[in-house]
C-alpha positions in Angstrom: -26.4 -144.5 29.7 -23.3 -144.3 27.7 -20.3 -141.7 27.1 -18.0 -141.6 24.8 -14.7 -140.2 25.8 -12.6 -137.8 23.4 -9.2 -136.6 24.5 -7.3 -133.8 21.9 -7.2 -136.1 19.3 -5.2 -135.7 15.8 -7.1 -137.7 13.1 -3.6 -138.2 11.4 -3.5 -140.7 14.6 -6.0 -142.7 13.1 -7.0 -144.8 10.1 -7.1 -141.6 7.3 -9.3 -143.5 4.8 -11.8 -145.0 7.0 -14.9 -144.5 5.4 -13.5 -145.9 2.6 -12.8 -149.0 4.5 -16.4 -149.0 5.9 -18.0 -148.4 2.9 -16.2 -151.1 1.2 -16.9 -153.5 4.0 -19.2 -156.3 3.5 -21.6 -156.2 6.0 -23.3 -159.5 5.6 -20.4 -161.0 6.3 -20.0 -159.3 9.7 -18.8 -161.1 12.6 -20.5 -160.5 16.4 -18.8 -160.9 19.2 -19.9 -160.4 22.9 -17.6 -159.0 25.4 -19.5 -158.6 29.1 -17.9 -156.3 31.8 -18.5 -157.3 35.7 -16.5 -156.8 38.4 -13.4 -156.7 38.0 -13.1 -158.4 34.4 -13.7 -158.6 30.8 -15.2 -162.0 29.4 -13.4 -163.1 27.1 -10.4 -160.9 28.2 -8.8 -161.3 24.9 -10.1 -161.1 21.1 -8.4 -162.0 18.1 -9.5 -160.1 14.9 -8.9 -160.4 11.3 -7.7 -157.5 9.6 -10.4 -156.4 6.7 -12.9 -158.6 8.4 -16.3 -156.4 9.6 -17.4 -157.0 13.1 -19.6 -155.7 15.5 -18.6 -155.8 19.2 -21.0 -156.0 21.8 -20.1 -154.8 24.9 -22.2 -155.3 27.8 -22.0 -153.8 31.7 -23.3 -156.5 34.3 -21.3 -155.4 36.8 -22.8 -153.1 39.6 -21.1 -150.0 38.6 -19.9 -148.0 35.2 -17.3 -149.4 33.7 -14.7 -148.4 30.6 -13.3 -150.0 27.4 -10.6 -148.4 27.1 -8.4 -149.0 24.2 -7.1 -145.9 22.8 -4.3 -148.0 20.4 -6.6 -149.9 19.3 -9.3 -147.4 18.3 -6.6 -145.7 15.8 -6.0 -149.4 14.5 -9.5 -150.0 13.5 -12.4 -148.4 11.1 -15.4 -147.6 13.1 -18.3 -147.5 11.2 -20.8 -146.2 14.3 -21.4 -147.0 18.1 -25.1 -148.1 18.5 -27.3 -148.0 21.7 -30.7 -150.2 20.7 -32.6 -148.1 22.9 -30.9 -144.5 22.2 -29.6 -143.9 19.1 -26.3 -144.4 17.7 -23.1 -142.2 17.2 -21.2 -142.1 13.8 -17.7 -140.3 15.4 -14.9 -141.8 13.9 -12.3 -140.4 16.8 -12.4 -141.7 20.1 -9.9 -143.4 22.6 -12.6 -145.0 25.3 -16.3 -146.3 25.4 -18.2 -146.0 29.4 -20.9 -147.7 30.2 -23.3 -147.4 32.9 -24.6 -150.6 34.8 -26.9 -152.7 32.6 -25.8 -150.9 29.7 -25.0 -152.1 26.4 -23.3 -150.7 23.0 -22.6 -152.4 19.8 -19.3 -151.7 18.3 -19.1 -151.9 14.5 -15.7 -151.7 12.9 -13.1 -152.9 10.2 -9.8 -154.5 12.0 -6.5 -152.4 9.6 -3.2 -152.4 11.5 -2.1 -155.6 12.4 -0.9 -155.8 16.2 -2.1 -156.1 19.7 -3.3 -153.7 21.9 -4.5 -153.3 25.3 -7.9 -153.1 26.4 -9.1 -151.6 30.5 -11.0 -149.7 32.9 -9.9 -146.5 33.9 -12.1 -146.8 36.9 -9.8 -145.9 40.1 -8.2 -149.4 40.6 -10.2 -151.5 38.3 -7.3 -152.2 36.2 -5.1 -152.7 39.1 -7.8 -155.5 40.0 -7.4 -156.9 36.7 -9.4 -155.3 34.8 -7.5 -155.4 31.4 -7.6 -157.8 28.4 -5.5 -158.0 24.9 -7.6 -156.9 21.6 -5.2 -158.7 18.7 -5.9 -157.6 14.8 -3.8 -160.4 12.7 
């Protein structure tokens, strides 16, 4: 249903005091976006965030096979507070550079934008991204 992909990661790459960040977070004001994968696309194919704001992405595979989000920049921009499946749990790993989804499958992404900046987004599916399979995820 869904993978999580972690290269050799240093967390010094990443957003040291995230749980901090998370913790502080107010939840109820949490944004949700949807973001739906198909082939050969992300819809919308760019976000803007607002640093300190709390979101939760949703990110959904309608296409007829897996598919990645793929962001590794991003991912050390941002404080992840957990990756939820409804129907199978959810993971609290702060480190990780790429989300997979299986067709018809679904995650919810729930995060802090920090570093301002903007920072690509794609499949790693054999040409996918060569397709056009890519988008812009911008923290302001």
């Amino acid at each position: 249903m869904l993978a999580l992909i972690a290269n050799t990661i240093s967390a010094a790459d990443y957003i040291t005091d995230a749980g901090a960040i998370v913790k502080k977070a107010d939840w109820k004001t949490m944004q949700t976006i949807t973001v739906t994968m198909d082939e050969f696309a992300y819809e919308p194919d760019g976000l803007k965030l607002n640093a300190g704001q709390p979101y939760k992405i949703v990110i959904k595979n309608k296409g007829k096979v897996k598919h990645y989000f793929t962001a590794p920049e991003f991912f050390k921009a941002i404080a992840t507070r957990k990756i939820q499946s409804n129907k199978d749990g959810e993971i609290k790993a702060p480190y990780f550079t790429a989300i997979e989804l299986m067709v018809d499958g679904q995650l919810d992404l729930y995060f802090v934008p920090v570093k301002k900046g903007s920072y690509p987004v794609f499949c790693t599916v054999d040409g996918h991204r060569d397709q056009g399979m890519e988008g812009m995820l911008t923290i302001k």
